[in-house]
NUTOR-428729 format. One record per residue (C-alpha): residue number from 1; x, y, z. Coordinates in Angstrom, 2 decimals. Layout:
NUTOR-428729
  nr       u       v       w
 NUM       X       Y       Z
...
//
This chain:
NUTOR-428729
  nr       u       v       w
   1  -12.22   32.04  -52.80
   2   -9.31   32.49  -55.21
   3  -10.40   33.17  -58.92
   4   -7.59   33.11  -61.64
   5   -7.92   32.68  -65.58
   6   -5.28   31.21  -67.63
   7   -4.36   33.63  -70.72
   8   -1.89   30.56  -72.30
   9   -0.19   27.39  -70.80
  10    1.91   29.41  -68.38
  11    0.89   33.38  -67.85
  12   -2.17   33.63  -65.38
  13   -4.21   36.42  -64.42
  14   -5.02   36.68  -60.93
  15   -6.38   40.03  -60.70
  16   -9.64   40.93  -59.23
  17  -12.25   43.74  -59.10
  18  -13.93   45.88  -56.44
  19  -17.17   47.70  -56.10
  20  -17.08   48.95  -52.75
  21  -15.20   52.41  -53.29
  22  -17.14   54.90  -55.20
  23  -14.48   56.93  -56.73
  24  -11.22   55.71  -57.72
  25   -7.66   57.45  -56.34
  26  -10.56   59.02  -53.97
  27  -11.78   61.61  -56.94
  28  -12.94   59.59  -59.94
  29  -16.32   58.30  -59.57
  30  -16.47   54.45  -60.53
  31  -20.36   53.28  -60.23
  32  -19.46   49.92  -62.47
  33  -16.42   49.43  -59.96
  34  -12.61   49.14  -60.77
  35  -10.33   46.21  -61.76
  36   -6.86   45.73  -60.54
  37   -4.78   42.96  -62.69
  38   -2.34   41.31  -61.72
  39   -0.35   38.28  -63.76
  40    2.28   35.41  -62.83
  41    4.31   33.59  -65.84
  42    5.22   30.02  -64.59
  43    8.76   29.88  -66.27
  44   12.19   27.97  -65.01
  45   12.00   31.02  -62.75
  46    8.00   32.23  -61.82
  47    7.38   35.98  -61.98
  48    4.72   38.18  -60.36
  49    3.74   40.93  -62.51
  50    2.32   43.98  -59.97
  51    0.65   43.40  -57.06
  52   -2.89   45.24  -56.42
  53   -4.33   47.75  -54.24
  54   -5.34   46.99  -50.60
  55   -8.80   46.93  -51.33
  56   -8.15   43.65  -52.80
  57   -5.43   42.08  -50.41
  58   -7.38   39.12  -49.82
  59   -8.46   37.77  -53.00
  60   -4.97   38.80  -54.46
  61   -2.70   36.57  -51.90
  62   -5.57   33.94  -52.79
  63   -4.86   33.69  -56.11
  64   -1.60   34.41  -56.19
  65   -0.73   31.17  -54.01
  66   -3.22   29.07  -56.06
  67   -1.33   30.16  -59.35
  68    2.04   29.67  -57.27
  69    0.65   25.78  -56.36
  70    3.55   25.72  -54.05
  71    6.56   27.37  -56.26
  72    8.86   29.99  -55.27
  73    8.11   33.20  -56.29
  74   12.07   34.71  -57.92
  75   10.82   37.78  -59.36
  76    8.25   40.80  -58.80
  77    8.36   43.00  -62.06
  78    7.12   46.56  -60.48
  79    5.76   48.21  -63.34
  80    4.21   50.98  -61.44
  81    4.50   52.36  -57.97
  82    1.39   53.94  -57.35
  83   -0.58   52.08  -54.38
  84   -3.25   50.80  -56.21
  85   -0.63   48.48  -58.01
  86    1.88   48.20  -55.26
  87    0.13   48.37  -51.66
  88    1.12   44.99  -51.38
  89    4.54   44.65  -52.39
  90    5.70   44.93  -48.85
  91    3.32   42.01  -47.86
  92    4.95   40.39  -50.63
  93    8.23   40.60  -49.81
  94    7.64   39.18  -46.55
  95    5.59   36.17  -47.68
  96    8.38   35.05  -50.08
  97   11.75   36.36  -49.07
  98   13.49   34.87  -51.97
  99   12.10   37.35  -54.74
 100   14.05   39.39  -56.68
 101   12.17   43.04  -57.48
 102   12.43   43.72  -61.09
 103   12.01   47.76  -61.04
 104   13.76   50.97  -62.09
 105   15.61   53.51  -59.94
 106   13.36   55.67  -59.10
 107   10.52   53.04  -58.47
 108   13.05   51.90  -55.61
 109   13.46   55.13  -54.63
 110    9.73   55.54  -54.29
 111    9.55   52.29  -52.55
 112   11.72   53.20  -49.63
 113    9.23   56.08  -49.26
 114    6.06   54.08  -48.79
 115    7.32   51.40  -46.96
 116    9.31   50.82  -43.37
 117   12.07   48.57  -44.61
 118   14.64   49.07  -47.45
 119   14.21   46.33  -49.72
 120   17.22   47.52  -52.06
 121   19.26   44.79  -51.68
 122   16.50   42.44  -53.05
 123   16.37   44.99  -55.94
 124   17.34   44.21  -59.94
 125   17.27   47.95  -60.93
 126   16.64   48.14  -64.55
 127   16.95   50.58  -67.51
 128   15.70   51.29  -70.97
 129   15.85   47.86  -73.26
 130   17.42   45.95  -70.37
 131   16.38   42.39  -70.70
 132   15.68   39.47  -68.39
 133   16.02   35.42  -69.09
 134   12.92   33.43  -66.91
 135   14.49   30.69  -68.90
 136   12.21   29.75  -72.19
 137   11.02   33.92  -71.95
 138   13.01   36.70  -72.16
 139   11.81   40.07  -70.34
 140   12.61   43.51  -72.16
 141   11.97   46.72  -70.15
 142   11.20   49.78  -71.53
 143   11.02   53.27  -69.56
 144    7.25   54.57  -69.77
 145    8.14   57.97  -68.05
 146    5.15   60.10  -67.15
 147    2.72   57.80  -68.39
 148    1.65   58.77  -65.96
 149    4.78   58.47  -63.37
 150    8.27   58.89  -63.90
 151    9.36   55.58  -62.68
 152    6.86   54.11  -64.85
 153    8.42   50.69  -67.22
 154    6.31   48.61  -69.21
 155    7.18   44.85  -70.30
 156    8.10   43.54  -73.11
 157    7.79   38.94  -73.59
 158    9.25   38.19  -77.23
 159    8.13   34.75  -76.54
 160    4.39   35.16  -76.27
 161    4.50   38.61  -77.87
 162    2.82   40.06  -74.77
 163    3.25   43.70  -73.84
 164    2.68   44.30  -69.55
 165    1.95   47.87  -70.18
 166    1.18   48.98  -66.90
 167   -1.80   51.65  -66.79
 168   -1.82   52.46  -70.43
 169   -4.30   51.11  -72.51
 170   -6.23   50.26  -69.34
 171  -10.14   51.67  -68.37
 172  -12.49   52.57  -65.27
 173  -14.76   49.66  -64.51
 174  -14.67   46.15  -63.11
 175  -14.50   42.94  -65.00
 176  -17.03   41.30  -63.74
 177  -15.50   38.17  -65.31
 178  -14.99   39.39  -68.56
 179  -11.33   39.50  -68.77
 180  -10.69   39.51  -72.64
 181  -11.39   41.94  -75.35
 182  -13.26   39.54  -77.25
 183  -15.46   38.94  -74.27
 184  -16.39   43.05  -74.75
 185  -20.49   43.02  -75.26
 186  -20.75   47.30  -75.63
 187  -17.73   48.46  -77.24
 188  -19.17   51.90  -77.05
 189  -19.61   52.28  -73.51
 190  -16.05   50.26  -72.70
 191  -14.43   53.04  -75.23
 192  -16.24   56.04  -73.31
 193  -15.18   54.80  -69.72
 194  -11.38   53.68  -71.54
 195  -11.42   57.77  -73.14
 196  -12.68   58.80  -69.54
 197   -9.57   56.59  -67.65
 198   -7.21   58.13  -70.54
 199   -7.91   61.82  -70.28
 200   -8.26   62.29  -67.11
 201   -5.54   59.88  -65.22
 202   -2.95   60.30  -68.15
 203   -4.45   62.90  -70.70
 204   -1.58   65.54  -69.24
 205    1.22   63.57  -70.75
 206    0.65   63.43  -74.36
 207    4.33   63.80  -75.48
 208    5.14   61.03  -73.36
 209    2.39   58.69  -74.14
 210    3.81   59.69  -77.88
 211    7.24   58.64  -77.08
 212    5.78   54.87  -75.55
 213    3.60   54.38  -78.84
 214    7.06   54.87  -80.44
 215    8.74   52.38  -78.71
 216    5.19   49.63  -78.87
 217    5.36   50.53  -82.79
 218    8.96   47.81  -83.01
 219    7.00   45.25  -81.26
 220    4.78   42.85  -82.81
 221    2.28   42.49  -80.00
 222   -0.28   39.42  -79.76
 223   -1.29   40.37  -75.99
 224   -1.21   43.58  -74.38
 225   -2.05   43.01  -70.73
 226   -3.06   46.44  -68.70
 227   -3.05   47.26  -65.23
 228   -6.81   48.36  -65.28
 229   -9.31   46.84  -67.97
 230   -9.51   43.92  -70.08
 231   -6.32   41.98  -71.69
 232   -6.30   43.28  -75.33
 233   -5.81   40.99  -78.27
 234   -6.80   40.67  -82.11
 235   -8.30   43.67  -83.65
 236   -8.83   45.82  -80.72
 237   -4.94   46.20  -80.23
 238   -4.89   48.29  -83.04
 239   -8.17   50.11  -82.24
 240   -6.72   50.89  -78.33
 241   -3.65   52.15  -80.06
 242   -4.93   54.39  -83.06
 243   -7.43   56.21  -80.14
 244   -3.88   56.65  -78.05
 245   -1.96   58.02  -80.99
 246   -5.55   60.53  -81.47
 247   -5.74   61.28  -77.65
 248   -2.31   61.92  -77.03
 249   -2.23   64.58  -80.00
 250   -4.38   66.16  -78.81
 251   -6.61   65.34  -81.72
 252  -10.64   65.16  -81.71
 253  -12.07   61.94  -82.65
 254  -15.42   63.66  -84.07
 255  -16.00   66.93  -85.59
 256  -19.02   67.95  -82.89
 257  -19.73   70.28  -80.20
 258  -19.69   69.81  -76.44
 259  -21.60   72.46  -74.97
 260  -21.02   72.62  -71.11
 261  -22.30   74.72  -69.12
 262  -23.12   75.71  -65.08
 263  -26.23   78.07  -64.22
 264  -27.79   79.13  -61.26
 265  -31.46   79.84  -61.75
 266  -31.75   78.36  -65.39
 267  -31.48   81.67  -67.40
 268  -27.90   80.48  -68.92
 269  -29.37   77.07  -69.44
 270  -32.38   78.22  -71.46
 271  -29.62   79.98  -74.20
 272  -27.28   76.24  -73.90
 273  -30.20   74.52  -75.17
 274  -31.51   77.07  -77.93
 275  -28.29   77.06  -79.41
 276  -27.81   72.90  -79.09
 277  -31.08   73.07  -80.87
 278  -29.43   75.29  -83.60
 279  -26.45   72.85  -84.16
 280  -27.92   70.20  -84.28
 281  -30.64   71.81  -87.05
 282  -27.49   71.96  -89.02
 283  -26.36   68.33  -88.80
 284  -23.68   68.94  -86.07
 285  -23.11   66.44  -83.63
 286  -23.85   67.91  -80.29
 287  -23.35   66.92  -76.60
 288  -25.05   69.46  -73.59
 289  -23.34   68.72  -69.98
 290  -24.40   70.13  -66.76
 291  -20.68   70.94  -64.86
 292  -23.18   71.39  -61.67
 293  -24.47   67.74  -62.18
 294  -22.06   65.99  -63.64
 295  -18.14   64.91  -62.57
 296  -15.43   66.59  -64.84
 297  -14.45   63.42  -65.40
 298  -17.26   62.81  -67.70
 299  -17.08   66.36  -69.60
 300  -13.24   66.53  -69.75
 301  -13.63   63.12  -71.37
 302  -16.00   64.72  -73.64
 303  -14.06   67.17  -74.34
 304  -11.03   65.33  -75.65
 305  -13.66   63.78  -78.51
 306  -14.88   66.69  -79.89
 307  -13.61   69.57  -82.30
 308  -15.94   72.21  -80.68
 309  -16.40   73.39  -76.81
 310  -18.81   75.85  -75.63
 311  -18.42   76.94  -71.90
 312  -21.01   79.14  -70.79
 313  -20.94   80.22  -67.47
 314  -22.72   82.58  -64.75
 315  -20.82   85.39  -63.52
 316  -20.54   84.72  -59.34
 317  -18.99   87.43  -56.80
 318  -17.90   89.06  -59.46
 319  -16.04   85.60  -60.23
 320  -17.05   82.39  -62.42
 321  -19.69   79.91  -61.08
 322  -17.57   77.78  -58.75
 323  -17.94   74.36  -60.78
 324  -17.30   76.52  -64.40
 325  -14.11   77.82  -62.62
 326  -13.38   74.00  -61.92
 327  -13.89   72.49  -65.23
 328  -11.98   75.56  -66.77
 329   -8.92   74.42  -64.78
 330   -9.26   71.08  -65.35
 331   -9.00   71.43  -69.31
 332   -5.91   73.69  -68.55
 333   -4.53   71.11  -66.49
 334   -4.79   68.38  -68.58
 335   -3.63   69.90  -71.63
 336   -6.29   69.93  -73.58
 337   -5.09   71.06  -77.16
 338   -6.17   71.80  -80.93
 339   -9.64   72.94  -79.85
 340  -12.14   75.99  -80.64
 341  -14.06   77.72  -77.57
 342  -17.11   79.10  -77.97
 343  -18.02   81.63  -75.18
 344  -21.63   82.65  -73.55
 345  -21.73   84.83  -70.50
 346  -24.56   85.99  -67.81
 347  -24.20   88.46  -65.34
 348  -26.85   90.73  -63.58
 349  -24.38   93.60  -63.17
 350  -21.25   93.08  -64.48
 351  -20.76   89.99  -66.37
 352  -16.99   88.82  -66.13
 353  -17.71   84.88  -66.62
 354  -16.42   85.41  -70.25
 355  -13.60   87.61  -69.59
 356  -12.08   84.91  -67.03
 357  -13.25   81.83  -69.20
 358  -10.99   83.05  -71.83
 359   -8.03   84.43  -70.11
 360   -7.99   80.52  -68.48
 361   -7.97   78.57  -71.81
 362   -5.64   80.74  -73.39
 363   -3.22   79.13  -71.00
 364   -2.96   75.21  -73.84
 365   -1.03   75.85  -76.97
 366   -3.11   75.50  -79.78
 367   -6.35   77.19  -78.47
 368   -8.93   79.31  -80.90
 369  -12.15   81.18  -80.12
 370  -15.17   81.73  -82.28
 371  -15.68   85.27  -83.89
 372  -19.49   85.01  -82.09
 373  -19.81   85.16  -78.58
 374  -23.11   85.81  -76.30
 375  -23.50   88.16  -73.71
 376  -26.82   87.88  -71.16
 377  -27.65   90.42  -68.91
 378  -29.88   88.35  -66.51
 379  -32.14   86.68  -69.30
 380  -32.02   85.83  -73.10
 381  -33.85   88.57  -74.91
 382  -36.08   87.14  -77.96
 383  -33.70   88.80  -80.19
 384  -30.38   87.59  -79.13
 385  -31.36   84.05  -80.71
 386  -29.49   85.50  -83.48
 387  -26.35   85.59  -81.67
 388  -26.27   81.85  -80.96
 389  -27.44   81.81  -84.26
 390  -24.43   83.55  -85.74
 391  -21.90   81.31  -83.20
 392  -24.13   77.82  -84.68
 393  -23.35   79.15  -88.27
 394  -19.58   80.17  -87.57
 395  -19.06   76.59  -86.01
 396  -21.01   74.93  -89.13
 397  -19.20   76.88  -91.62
 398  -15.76   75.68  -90.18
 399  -16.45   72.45  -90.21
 400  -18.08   72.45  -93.64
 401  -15.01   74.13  -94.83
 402  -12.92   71.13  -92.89
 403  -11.46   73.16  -90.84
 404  -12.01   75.17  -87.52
 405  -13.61   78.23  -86.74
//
């Protein structure tokens, strides 16, 4: 049964949401679900904004011929070529043979790759401020490189002030029905799972998701309609694009501490939480997160909030403990900048976990260490408290002092 929403007198959403798959892109574990938005402007000529992943086929061609009501579809702006936007596009193309796809060069490109047939002579290839007439809407384009593909264009309406900005400024989670920002009941946890969707699907890209702001900042924008999440409007515009601008310098939102750490018979633990203890004794905001229990997803996200990380880590055939070794290389590979490590190390033998810890983080621009770092040989002795006392009074001081350690 189709279900669409009007968002004004001729642009319709007819997106939908899934809670079958548990992780999204197969890796990204989604227990509310995932949306996958979709919109159609009714103009002289009617345009299909994206189409969805296959997941979703069903109720997508549903609502898609109930917005239709019978019209010709002339246009199929591909903002995004990545499956869970585009499975369908082929199906598309099939079903209505007179549409025009809106797209960039190396979206068709990328098109000829996932499907059988070359659709490039029902292509409009488009550039950088190219524009479109719909007749009473005009459509500018504007290259979104790397955020977080290269053939990436978002979509710009004058007329209704409505950026399409494909998967920026979009979140983990299905709607559920609630389709607009103001129909948000927890801000806080929609911000988390919209930090946890930024930094880890485009949190690599930072320059790039610089140069888009850039380009959104000449816009007045009423509308910004996302590829994942709920349509943004009013206040939250603003709020969606002062975190982006913070995220994508690599900038923490908080002056706190994520501790995170991975131990194997709770000896490394016992120090984490002495030394949370400690911080927080000393009014510092402080977040403890199990890398053995927990998805990097969540601690990477984490991670890109705070000022302060802690890894402390098991030493394991002569190696790191295997999910330590993990979340290490996902911070490297998403970039992670403008941050202080703390270290703390166990080994029975020959404790390398801090040795290796380092030598990976030292890899982002930008990277300190604290002055204090803990060493356990098998078990905290009583009097190496003062160690992670000296590391909780090094991190204080810094941030007393407004700066970092």
């Amino acid at each position: 049964m189709h279900c669409i929403r009007k968002l004004s007198d001729d642009l319709i959403w007819i997106g939908a949401s899934e809670h079958r798959a548990a992780r999204f892109e197969n890796h990204y574990p989604v227990p509310e679900g995932m949306s996958y938005n979709s919109y159609v402007l009714l103009d002289e000529k009617a345009v299909l904004f994206d189409t969805a992943d296959s997941a979703v086929a069903e109720i997508f061609f549903e609502n898609l011929d109930q917005a239709l009501a019978g019209r010709a579809l002339d246009y199929v702006v591909v903002s995004h070529m990545e499956p869970d936007h585009a499975a369908l596009l082929f199906e598309v193309a099939n079903r209505y043979p007179g549409a025009t796809f809106v797209l960039s060069a190396m979206a068709l490109n990328m098109m000829k790759q996932f499907f059988p047939t070359d659709l490039a002579g029902r292509a409009k290839l488009v550039k950088d401020g190219d524009s479109l007439s719909t007749g009473r809407h005009t459509l500018q384009f504007f290259t979104a490189q790397m955020v977080h593909w290269p053939e990436v264009i978002v979509t710009y309406d004058a007329a209704s002030q409505t950026l399409f900005s494909a998967d920026a400024f979009g979140s983990f989670g299905a709607l559920d029905g609630r389709l607009l920002s103001e129909e948000v009941a927890d801000w806080g946890h929609y911000w988390a799972e919209a930090r946890r969707y930024y930094t880890n699907i485009v949190g690599k890209y930072g320059p790039q998701v610089q140069a888009l702001l850039k380009k959104a900042a000449t816009l007045t924008i009423a509308q910004v309609c996302p590829l994942h999440g709920v349509v943004l409007r009013g206040d939250s515009i603003a709020q969606f694009v002062a975190k982006y601008d913070a995220w994508s310098r690599y900038a923490p939102e908080e002056n706190g501490v994520l501790i995170a750490y991975a131990s194997v018979y709770g000896h490394t633990e016992a120090a984490v939480q002495i030394l949370a203890a400690q911080l927080l004794e000393r009014g510092i905001p402080t977040t403890v997160m199990d890398a053995a229990s927990l998805h990097p997803s969540y601690i990477l996200s984490e991670a890109f909030r705070v000022s302060h990380i802690v890894l402390a880590a098991t030493t394991y055939n002569n190696g790191l403990f295997p999910v330590m070794e993990a979340l290490a290389q996902e911070i490297v590979a998403h970039n992670l900048q403008n941050r202080t490590f703390g270290i703390i190390e166990n080994g029975s033998w020959a404790p390398v976990a801090g040795k290796l810890l380092r030598e990976n983080v030292q890899k982002i621009a930008n990277t300190q260490f604290l002055t204090n770092g803990v060493t356990i040989k098998s078990a905290l002795k009583e009097a190496q408290k003062e160690q992670l006392a000296a590391m909780a009074d090094e991190i204080a001081a810094a941030l007393s002092a407004g700066g970092k350690a």
